[in-house]
N, C-alpha and C positions, 0 to 999 in steps of 0.2 A: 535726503530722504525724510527724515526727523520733521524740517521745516512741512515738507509738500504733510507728510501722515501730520502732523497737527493741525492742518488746514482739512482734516476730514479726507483725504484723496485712499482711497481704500487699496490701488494699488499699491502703496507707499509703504501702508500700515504693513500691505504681507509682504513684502521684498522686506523689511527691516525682523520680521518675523521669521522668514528662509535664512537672513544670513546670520542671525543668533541661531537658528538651529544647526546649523554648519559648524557652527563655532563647539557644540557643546561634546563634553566626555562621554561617549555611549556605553562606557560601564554607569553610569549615575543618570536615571532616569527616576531623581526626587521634583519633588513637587519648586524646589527652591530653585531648582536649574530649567526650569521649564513655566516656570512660571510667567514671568516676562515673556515670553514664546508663544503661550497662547492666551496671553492678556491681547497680543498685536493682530494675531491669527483670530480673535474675538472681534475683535475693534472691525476688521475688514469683512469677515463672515456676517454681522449686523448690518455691514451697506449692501448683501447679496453677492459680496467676491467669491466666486465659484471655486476658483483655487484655494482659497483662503478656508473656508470649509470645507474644502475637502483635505488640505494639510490637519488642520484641527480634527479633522473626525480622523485620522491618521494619529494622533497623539492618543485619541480616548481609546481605536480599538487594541494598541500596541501597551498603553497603561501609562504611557510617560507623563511624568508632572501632574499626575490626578489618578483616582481612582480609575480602573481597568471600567469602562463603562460601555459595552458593544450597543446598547438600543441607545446612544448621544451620538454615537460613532456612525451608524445606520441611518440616521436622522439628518445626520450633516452631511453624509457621501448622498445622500435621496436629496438635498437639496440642490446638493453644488451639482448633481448628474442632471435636474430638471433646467440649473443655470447654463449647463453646456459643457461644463468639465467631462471629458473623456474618461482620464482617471478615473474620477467619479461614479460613471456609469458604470466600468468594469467593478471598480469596489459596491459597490451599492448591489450589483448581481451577484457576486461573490455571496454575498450579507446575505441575500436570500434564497441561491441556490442552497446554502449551509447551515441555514439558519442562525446567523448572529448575530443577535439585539433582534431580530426580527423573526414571527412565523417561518417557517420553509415552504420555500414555493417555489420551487426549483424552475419551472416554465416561464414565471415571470422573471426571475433572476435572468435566465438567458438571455429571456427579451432586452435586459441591460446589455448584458454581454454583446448580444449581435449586433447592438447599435454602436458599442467600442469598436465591435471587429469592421464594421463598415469605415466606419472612421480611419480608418488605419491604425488602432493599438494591437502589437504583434502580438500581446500576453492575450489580448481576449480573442485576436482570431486562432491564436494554435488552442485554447482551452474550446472554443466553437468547433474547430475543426475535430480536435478528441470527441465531442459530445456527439457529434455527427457518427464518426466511425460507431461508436459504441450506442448511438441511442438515448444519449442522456437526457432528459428531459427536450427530445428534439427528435423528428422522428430520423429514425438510421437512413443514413444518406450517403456511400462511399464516393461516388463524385463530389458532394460538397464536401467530406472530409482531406480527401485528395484537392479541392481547390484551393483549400488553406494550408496546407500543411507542405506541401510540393513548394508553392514559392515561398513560406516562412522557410523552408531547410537550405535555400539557397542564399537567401538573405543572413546568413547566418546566424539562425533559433534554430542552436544542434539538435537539441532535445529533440525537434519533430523527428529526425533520422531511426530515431528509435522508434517511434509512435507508426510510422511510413512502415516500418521493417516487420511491425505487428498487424498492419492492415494486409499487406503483401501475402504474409507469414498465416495469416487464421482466417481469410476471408477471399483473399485469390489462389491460396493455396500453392502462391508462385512463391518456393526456396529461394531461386535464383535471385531475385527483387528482393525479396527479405537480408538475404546475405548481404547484398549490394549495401543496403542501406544501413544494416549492421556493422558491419566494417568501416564505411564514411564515419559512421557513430562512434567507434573505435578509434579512430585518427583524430577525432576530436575530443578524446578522453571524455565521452558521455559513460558514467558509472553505469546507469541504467539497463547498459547493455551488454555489458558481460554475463550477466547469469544467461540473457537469449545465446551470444555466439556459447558459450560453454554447452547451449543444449545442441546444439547444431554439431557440435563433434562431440559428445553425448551419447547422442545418437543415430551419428553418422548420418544427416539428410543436408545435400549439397556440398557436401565436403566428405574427405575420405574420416570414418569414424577413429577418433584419438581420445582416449581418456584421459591422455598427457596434456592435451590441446584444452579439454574442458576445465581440468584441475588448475592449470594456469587462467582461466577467465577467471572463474569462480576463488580464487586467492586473490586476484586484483577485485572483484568487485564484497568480497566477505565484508570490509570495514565498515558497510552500510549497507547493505543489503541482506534481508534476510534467506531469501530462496538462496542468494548462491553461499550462507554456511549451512543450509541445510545438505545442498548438493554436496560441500565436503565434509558433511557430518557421515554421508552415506557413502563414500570413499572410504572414511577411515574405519565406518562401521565394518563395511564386505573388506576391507583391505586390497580394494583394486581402486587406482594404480599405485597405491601409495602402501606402507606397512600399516598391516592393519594395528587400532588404537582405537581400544574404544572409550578412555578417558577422554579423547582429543571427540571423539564421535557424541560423544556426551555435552559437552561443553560444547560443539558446534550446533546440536540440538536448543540445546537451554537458549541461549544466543538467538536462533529463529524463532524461538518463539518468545522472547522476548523483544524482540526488532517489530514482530508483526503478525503473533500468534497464528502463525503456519501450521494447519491443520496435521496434517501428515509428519511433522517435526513432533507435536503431541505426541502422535504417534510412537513415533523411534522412543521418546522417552519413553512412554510406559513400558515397551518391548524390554529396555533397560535395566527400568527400572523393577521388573517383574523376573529378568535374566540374571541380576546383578552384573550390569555387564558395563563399566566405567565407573560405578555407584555401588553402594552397598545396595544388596536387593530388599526389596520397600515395596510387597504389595499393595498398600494403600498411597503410596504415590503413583503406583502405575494405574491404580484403579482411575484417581485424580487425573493425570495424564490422560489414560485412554476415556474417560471422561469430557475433557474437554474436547477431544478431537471428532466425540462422537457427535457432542452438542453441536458442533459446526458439518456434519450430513458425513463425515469419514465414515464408510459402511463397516470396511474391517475393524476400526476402532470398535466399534457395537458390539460388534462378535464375543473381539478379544475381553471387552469388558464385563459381559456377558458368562459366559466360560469362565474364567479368574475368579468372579464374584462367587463360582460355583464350586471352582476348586478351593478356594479359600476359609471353604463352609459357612456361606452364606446362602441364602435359600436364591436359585432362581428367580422367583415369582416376589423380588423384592420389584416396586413399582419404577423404579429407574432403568434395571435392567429388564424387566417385561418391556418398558418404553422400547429399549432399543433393539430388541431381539423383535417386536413386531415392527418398527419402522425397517429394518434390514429385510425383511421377508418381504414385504409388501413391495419395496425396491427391487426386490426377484434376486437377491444377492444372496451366488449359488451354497457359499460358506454357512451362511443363516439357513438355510435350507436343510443341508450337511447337517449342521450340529443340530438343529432342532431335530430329525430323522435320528441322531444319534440318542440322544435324548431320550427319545419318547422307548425307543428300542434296548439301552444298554439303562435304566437308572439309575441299577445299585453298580452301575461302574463311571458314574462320573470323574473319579479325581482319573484313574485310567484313564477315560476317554481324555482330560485335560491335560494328561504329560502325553500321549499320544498327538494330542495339537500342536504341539509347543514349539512349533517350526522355528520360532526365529532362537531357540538352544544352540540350533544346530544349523542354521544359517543358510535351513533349506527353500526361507522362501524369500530373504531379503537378501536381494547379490546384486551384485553391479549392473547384468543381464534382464533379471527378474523381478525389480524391486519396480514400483510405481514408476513408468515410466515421467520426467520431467517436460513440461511445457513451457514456453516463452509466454511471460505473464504481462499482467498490464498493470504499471505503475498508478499507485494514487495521486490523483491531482487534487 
């Protein structure tokens, strides 16, 4: 190999370039152990090896052996994808569907991607078939979603089984199918789908309803998943089926919303941390809490933030909570309604009216039954 890459042969340079990369420590991604690596992956990517710059822009977007550099990395996958590299096309869409190293332009980025997916790369046709279901920069299309994702699940890319169970599930409105594929997903240990089967006996829809059934998904998928420690943060909050615990409800809280700042898990905190109920009670961390939950469109969050701010002897008409006491009204959410009519009608009895709210003391409006019912979600790609 040595001989042929010293004679200029650019395949040579990058096969000697692949098996020093093979060779190296993947904890030590310095500049010393990677250097020769893309001295070789240089040398070939300079005669137009498509592979070759596309390995190289693989080292700059990952950071190996140089600075972490995405507009070199963007640059080299845009060439090696215009030389034919497939990989390349997929990466180089990637780069712009998400903007890295380059503007976002999520329609052209596609345009890479469907050219892989034609191709036959299984990573770009199931990420075309997701963009289809959902409309991602492509317009919604559930037969072309199902064209890719049906024989990617057979071919064994488990992952679509989930993706298939979600199309079924929110847009044919067929259980049945959804189960189906849910379960396949389950045999194939896809994580992804334990918070859906956990809501399906949740809920009781296509199976007979088991909270025993749901708490065992949502323990197998909690280690990474946030929606399912939220579902058992809300188990050990109502203490159904489990003892209730609301340390353990707390800590399953904090958890989702640090996995992936789950609106609704905001939520439980503030409720907590306004109850003192796992936590010492800490009106201004719940305010903080039901803060964030409200930023992201939570209606009842507003309320509760709303209210608190009020009983806490803060004025109403501070501009954060004016903010969300009219976005909640405007939305026709009947609680904003409620407490403004309370409002305008009781003044000099606000802190009243706010221990008279204070449903979740007493655990009258969050329960197992009557809390926000849960939905099978759609994982980020």
């Amino acid at each position: 190999l040595k001989k042929a890459a010293n004679q200029n042969y650019a395949p040579a340079m990058r096969q000697i370039g692949i098996i020093l990369e093979a060779r190296t420590d993947p904890k030590d991604s310095t500049y010393k152990q990677y250097k020769p690596i893309m001295n070789w992956y240089a040398k070939a990517a300079a005669k137009k090896d498509a592979v070759a710059q596309y390995r190289l822009g693989n080292l700059y977007f990952e950071g190996k052996g140089d600075y972490h550099n995405l507009p070199k990395a963007y640059a080299l996958y845009k060439k090696a994808a215009n030389g034919g590299c497939v990989e390349a096309m997929y990466a180089a869409g990637i780069c712009e569907v998400f903007g890295y190293g380059v503007e976002h332009d999520g329609r052209k980025g596609m345009a890479w991607i469907r050219k892989a997916a034609e191709l036959g790369m299984p990573d770009a046709q199931y990420l075309l078939g997701v963009s289809y279901a959902y409309g991602d920069y492509v317009k919604k299309n559930l037969d072309s979603a199902l064209y890719y994702l049906i024989p990617l699940s057979q071919q064994g890319f488990d992952e679509a089984y989930y993706d298939l169970g979600l199309i079924y599930y929110n847009e044919y409105k067929d259980v049945d199918k959804a189960l189906q594929c849910w379960q396949k997903a389950d045999s194939l240990q896809v994580e992804e789908v334990y918070y859906a089967l956990g809501v399906l006996y949740y809920v009781g829809m296509g199976v007979e309803r088991s909270l025993d059934q749901a708490y065992k998904y949502w323990t197998k998928g909690a280690a990474n998943d946030c929606h399912c420690q939220h579902g058992l943060g809300i188990m050990y909050y109502t203490g159904v089926p489990v003892r209730q615990d609301y340390k353990k409800a707390y800590a399953y809280f904090e958890k989702a919303v640090k996995g992936c700042g789950y609106p609704y898990a905001f939520y439980m905190l503030g409720v907590c941390c306004e109850n003192g109920q796992g936590c010492s009670r800490d009106v201004s961390l719940a305010l903080q809490n039901y803060g964030a939950a409200a930023d992201a469109g939570h209606l009842e969050s507003m309320v509760s933030f709303v209210s608190l701010r009020n009983y806490a002897g803060i004025t109403m008409y501070d501009d954060q909570a004016q903010e969300y006491l009219e976005l909640a009204l405007k939305a026709g959410y009947q609680p904003a309604i409620d407490y403004q009519r309370n409002i305008m009608e009781h003044k000099d009895q606000l802190k009243a009216e706010r221990r008279h709210a204070h449903r979740a003391a007493e655990g009258l409006e969050i329960s197992a039954d009557n809390h926000a019912a849960p939905t099978p979600v759609r994982r980020k790609h």
